[in-house]
C-alpha positions, 0 to 999 in steps of 0.5 A: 219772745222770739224764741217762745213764739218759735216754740208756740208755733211747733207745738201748734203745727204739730197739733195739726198734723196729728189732727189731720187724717192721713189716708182716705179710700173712695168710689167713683161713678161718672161718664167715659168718654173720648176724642179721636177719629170718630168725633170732630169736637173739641169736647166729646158729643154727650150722647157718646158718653158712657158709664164709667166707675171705679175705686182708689185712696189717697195718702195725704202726705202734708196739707196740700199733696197727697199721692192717689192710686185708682183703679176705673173702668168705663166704656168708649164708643163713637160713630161716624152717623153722628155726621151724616151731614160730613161726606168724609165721615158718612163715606167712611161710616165706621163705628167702635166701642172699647171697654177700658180698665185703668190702673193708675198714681199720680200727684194731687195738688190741693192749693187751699187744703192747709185752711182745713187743719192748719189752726190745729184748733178743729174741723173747718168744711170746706169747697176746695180746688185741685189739680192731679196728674200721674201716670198708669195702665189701660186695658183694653177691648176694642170692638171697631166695626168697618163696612164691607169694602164693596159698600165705600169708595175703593180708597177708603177701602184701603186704608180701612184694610190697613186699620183693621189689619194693624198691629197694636198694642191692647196694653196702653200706658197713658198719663192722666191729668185733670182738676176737681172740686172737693166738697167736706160734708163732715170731718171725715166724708167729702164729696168731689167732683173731677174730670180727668183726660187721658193721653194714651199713646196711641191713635187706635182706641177707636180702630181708626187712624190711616182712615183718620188722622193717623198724625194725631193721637187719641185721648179718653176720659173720666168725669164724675162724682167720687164718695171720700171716706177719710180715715182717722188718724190713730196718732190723733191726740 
């Protein structure tokens, strides 16, 4: 009995992974945002949010990970009158945007995906967490505005001097990581809801660091909603 039951057991796993697609393609439209030197919360200021969107694919390659590749672009923005009431920020009165372009693969972790396929008996909708982290590459625009040295205080000038003139890099290699809720509207479309930080390596998205905090390091970010087309699987029996 042990041994047939053995055998029940493969014939059903099979029959699940032949069922369940292995490649999805999708859009993404969201906000970008960010936090650094030119913002004080924790969470970036809404009204600082900018449109963001983007294209990628998964390769599921079991029930519960898949690898993803994105391609997002989106534009950061900050500015120091958002604190007219900080002496420090309406002292230095700086402002930026920067376009950003992200080339990025990484690792989903989807802990209830198997429930999707697993009976190998059909589809089952789902709401269903997950988590992803990666790593990839941005490209970058900046704009940093500063104010005209005569119009702030003699040591503010300085280190503003100091930023302006700085030699960075517009290449960025950043690790993005962040969580999602998906939402099966049919076997092969999902909508997904996610939000993902990325840590950029540098303290010069936004133009300002010896004017800053120059021991920190700037982070950005996209959220937003992402249309999935799950592929059929052409080796579904």
């Amino acid at each position: 009995m042990r041994f047939v039951y053995t055998i029940l057991s493969m014939i059903v796993l099979s029959t699940a992974a032949l069922a369940q697609p292995q490649w999805e393609v999708g859009a993404f439209i969201g906000l970008a945002n960010y936090q650094g030197d030119l913002v004080k919360e924790t969470f970036p200021l809404f009204k600082e949010g900018n449109p963001s969107f983007g294209f990628g694919g998964r390769y599921v390659y079991d029930y519960t990970w898949s690898f993803r590749g994105n391609f997002t672009i989106g534009k950061i923005t900050g500015d120091d009158i958002n604190y007219r009431s900080d002496e420090f920020r309406a002292g230095r009165n700086a402002r930026f945007e920067n376009t950003l372009a992200e080339l990025s693969v990484g690792a989903e972790w989807e802990p209830f995906g198997e429930w999707r396929y697993l009976s190998g008996m059909g589809f089952k909708k789902m709401i269903s967490p997950y988590i992803f982290a990666g790593v990839g590459f941005t490209f970058t625009g900046l704009d940093a505005q500063y104010p005209a040295p005569e119009t702030v205080s003699p040591g503010m000038a300085l280190l503003l001097a100091q930023d302006k003139n700085a030699n960075f890099s517009k290449t960025l290699i950043v690790l993005p990581v962040g969580l999602g809720v998906k939402f099966d509207l049919a076997e092969y479309w999902f909508l997904g809801l996610e939000f993902g930080m990325r840590y950029a390596f540098t303290d010069y998205l936004d133009g300002i660091s010896k004017a800053g905090n120059p021991d920190g390091s700037d982070w950005y970010q996209f959220s937003g909603f992402q249309v999935v087309h799950r592929l059929r699987n052409t080796r579904r029996r």
